[in-house]
VOLUM-490739 format. One record per atom (N, C-alpha, C): x, y, z. Coordinates in steps of 0.1 Angstrom, whole numbers, plus 2048, in hexadecimal, padded with zeros to 3 digits. Atoms other than C-alpha are relative to their C-alpha. Layout:
residues N
XYZ...
***
This chain:
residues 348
7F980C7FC75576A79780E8028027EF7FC7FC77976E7A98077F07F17F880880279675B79580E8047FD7F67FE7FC7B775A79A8077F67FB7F48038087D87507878067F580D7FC8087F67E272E79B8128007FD7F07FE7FE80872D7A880480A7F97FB7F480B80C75179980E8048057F07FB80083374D79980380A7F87FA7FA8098487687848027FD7F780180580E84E76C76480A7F57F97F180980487075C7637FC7F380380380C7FC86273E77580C7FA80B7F88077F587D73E78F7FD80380D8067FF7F08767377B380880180B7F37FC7F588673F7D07F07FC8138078057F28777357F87FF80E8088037F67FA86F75B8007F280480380C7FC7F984E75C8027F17F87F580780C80682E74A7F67F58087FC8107F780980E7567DE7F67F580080B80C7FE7ED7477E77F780A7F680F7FA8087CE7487CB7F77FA80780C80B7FD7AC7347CC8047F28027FB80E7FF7C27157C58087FD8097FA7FF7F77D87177DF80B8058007F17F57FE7FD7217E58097F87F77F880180F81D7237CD80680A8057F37FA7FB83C7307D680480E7F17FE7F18098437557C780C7FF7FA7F57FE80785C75C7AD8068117FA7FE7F78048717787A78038047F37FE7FB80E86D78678480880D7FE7F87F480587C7A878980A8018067F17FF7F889F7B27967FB8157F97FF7F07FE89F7D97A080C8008027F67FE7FC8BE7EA7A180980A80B8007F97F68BA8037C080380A7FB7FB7F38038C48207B07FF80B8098017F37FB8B383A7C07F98047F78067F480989E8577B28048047F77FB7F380A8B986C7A58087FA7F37FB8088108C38557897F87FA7F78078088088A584977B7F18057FE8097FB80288985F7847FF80B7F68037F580887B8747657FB80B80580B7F97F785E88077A8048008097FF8017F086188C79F7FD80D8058037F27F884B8A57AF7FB7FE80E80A8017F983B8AB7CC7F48067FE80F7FC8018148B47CA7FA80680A8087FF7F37FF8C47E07F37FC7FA80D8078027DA8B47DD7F780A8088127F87FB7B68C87E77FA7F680380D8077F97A18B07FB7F68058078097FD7F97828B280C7FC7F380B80980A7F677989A82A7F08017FC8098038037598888297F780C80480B7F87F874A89D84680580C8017FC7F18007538C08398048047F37FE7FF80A7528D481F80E8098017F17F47FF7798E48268067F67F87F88048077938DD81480C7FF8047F48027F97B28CD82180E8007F47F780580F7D68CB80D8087F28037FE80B7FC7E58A780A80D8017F57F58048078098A38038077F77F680080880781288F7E58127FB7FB7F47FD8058328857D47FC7F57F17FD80380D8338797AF80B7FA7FD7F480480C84D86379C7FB7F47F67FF80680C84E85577A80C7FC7FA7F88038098678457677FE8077F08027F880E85C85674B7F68097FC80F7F980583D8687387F67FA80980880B7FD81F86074C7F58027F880980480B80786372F8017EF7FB8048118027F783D72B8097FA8067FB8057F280A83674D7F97FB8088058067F37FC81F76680480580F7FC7F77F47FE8337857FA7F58128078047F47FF8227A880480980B8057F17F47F08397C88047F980A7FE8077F680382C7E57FB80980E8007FB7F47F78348098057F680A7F68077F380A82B8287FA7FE80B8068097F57FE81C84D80480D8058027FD7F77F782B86B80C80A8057F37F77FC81484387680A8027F67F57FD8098268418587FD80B7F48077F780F82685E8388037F87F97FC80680B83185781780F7FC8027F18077FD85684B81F8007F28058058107FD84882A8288037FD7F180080980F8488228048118037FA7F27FF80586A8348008088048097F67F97F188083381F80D8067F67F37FA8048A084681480B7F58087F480B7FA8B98248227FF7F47F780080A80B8C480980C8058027F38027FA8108C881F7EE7F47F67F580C8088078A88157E47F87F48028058118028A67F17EC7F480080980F8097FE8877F28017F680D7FC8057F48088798107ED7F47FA7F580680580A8578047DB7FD8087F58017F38078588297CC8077F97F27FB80380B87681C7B78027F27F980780D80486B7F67B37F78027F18097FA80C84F80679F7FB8047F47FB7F880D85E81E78B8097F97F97F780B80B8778057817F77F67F580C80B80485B7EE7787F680A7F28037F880A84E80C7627F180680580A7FD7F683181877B80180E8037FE7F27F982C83D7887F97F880A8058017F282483E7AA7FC80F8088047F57F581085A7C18037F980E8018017F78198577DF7FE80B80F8077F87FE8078657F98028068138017FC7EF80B87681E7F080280280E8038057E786F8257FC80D80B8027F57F87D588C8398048018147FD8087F67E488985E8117FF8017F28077FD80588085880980A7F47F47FC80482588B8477FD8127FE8027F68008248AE8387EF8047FC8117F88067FD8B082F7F980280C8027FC7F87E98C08437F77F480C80480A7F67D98B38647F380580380E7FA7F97B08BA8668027FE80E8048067F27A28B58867FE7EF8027FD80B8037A689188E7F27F680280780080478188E8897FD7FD7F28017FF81178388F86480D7F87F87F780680679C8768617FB7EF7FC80480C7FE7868578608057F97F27FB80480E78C83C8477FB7FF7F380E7FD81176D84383380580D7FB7FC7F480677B86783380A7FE7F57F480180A79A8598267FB7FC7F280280980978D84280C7F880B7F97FF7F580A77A8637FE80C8077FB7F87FA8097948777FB8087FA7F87F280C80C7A88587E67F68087FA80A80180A78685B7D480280F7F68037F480778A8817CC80C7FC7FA7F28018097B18797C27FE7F97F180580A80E7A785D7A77FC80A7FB80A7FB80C78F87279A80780E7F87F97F68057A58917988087F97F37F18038087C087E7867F77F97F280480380A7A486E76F7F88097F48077F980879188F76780380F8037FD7F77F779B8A777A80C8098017F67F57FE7B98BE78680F7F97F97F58087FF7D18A17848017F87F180680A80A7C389476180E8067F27F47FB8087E08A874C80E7F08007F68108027F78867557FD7F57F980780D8077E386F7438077F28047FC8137FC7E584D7577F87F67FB80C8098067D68317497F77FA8048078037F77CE81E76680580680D7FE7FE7F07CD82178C8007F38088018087F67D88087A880380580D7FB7FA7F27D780D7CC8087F78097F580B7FD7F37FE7E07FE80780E8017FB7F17EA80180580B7FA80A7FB8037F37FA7FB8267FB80180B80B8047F77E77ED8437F680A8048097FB8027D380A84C7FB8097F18007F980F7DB8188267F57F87FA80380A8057D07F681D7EC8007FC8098037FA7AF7FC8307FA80B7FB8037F68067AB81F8207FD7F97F07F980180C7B48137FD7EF7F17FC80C80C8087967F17FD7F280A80080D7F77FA77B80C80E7FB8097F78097F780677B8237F18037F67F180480480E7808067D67F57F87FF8108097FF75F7F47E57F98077FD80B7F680474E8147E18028097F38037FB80C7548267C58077F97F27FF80980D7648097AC80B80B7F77F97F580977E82679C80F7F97FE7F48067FC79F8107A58067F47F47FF80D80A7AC7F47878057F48097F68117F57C07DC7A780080A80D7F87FA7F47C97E07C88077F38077F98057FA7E47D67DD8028058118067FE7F07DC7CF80480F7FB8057F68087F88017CE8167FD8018118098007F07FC7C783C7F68018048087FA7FE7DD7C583E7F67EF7F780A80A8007BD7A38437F88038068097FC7FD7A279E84D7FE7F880E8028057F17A778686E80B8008057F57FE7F97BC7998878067F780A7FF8067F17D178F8A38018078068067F77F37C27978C280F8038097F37FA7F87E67988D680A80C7F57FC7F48087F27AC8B97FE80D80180A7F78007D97C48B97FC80A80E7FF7F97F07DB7C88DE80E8068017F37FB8048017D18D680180B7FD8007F28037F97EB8C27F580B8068097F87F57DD7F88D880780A80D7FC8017F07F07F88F680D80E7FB7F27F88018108098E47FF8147FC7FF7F18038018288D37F480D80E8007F97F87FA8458E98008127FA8037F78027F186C8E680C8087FA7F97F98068078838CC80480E8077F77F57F981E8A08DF7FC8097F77FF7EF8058158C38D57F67F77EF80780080D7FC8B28B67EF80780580D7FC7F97D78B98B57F77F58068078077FA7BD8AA8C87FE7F07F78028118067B98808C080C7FB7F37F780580E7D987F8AC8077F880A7FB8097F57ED85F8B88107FD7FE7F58078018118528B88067F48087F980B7F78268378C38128028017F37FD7FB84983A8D68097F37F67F48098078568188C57F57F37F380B8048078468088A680A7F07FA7FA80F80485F7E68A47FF7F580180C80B8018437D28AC7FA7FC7F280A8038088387D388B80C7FB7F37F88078038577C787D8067F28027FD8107FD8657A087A8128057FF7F47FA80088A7AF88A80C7F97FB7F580980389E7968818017FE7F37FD80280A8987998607FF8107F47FA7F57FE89C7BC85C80780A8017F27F77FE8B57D385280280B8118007F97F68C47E386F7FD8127FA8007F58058C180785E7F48027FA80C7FC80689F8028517FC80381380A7F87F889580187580580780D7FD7F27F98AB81D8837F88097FA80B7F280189983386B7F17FB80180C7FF7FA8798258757FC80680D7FF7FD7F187E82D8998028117FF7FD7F27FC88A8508907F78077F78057F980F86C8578737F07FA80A80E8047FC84B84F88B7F780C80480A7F480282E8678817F67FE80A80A7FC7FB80E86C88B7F07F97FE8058078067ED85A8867F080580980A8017F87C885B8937F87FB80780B8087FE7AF84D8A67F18017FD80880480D79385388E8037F67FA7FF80680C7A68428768027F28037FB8108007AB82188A7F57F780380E8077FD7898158898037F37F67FD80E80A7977F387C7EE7F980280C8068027747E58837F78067F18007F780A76B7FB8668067FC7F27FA80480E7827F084C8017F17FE7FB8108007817CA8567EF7FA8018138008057587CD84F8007FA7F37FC80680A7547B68337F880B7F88047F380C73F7D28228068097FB7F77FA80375B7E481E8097F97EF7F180480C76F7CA8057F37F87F880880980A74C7B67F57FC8077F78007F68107487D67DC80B7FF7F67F480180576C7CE7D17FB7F77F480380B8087697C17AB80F8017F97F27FB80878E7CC7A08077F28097F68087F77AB7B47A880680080C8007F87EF7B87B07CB80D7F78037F980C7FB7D77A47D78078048108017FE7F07DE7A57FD8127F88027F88037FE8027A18078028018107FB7FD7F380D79B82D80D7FB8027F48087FA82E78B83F7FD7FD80980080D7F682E76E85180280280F7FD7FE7EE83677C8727FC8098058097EF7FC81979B8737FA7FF80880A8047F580E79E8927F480580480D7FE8007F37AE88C7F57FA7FA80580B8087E37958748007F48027FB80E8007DE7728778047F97EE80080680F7ED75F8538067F580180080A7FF7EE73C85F7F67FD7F180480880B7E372983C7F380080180F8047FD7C271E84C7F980B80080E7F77FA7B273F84D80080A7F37FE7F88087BA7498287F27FB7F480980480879A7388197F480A8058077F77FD78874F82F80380D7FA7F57F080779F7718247F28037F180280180F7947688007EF8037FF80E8007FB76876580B7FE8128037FF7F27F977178B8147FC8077F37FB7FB80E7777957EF7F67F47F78058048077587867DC7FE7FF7F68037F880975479B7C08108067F77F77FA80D77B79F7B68007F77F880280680D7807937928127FA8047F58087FC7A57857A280680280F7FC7FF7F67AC7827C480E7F98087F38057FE7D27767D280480480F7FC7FE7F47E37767F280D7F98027F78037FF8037737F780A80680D7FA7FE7F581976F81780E8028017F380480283D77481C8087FD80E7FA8027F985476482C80A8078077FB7F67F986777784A8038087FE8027F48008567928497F680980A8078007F48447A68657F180A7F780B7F58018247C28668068077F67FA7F580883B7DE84E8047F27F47FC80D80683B7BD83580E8077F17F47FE80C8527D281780A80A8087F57FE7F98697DE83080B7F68077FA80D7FC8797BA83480D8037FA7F67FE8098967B48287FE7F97F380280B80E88679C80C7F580C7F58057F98058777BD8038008037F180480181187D7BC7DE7FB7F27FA80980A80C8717987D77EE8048018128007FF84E7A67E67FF80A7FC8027F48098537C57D07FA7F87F37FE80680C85B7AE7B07ED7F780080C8087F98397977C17F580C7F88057F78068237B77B97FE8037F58007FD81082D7C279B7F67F87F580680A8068287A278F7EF8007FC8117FE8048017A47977FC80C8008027F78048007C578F7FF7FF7F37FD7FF81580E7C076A7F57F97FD8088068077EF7A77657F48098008077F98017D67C476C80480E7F87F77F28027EB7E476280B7FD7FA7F67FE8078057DB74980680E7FB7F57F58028217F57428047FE7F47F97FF81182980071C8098038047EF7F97FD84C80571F8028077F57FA7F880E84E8176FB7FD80B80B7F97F17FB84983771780B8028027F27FC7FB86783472480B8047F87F67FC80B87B8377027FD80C7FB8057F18068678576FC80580A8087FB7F27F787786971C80E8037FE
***
């Protein structure tokens, strides 16, 4: 039976008009309980590696390597670790642009919050390697999460001792990230940013229309020349989306079988918590009010399901400029599945 924490404001109980949290009961204006202080990595990160990962696609027994990057605030022994993967053309720098000093950085949101975080260049994109673009599907992907988890629970990765695991997607991350926690149940939460289940069709023809064949990549790998469609510009740092414009990777058409990830079989295995964040002005989604009783019909089986929208914010919804109250938003329903001992942090 789903149930869900009504008006799940912050802890502090103060409210502010940035953005709105819908449960079963309806909606309730978000509150910011945390204040980050942008630091940056090099002041506060204990942990900071990069990884390389051994995957296997579904349909092959080869072995790909998959770029990782690590940070902790401290020990990650009986650390809650959250596995971030990033959308459609973007690596891992989606979660930590290098502009703002930090401020729209969920890397160091996280770690402030007392969280490690993997974050992940998913096979395809950033520095990990690029199969053939056959073997990038999103069932491939959602295994290879599957082999990551399992590493980190028994496996190669198992030396860090995390306590739990959340996956924190981005719209096609998002779509990786429900696919392998409907099927193999390994996951404690997840977090769906960009990313419903009833698109819009002029949206959707937007991003159809815009991406086009990758220069000098391999066969079916795709890009787009300008991605500020998926942005709400006016609200927007100017410098978040110069380096968007000058940071646009690579992506597949395997992997965009959205019919595929927006199959309700995909998310009715889900029994872990679920909370779905968009912004108000995604044009690839519809999140007019009326169509969030349905959303929730999608997610039968989580034990807390939430959805929360924010206010001017586009498709890239934690690249806004309101991007730390929908950090702080997270957390929030994060800390009720995966609380953070802070006595690690006095141990580093």
């Amino acid at each position: 039976m789903t149930s869900s924490r009504q008006f799940a404001f912050g802890r502090s109980g103060h409210l502010n008009d940035d953005d709105v949290r819908w449960d079963d009961d309806g909606a309730g204006w978000g509150g910011e309980s945390h204040r980050f202080d942008f630091r940056g990595h090099e002041d506060h990160h204990a942990i900071h590696k990069d990884l390389v990962l051994s995957v296997a696609p579904t349909a092959t027994s080869g072995d790909f390597n998959m770029h990782a990057v690590l940070d902790s605030p401290g020990s990650t022994e009986g650390r809650p670790l959250m596995i971030l993967l990033p959308g459609f053309s973007y690596d891992h720098t989606y979660w930590d642009p290098p502009v703002g000093n930090g401020k729209y950085s969920f890397v160091d949101a996280a770690n402030d919050a007392g969280y490690a975080t993997l974050n992940l260049d998913r096979l395809g994109t950033g520095t990990s390697d690029k199969p053939p673009a056959d073997l990038t599907t999103i069932q491939d992907q959602a295994d290879e999460l599957h082999q990551i988890i399992q590493s980190i629970k028994s496996g190669a990765l198992s030396s860090y001792g995390f306590s739990k695991i959340v996956l924190v997607g981005h719209s096609l991350g998002s779509g990786i990230a429900q696919t392998e926690a409907g099927t193999y149940h390994d996951a404690d939460a997840l977090v769906l940013t960009g990313f419903r289940h009833e698109v819009n069709p002029a949206g959707a023809g937007e991003f159809a229309n815009a991406i086009h064949p990758a220069a000098g990549q391999p066969d079916g790998y795709l890009t787009f020349d300008d991605r500020s469609f998926l942005f709400d510009s006016n609200n927007t740092s100017p410098k978040i989306l110069a380096w968007d414009a000058s940071h646009i990777g690579t992506g597949t058409a395997a992997e965009l079988n959205f019919a595929f990830a927006l199959d309700p079989a995909r998310s009715v295995g889900i029994t872990a918590p679920v909370l779905e964040v968009v912004g108000d002005h995604d044009l690839l989604f519809q999140t007019d009010p009326s169509t969030f009783a349905a959303e929730r019909a999608f997610y039968p089986n989580s034990s807390d399901f939430e959805q929360l929208v924010v206010k001017n914010a586009g498709h890239d919804v934690t690249l806004s400029q309101n991007a730390h109250q929908t950090f702080a938003q997270i957390i929030d329903f994060v800390e009720k599945v995966a609380p953070v001992n802070h006595h690690h942090d006095f141990l580093v």
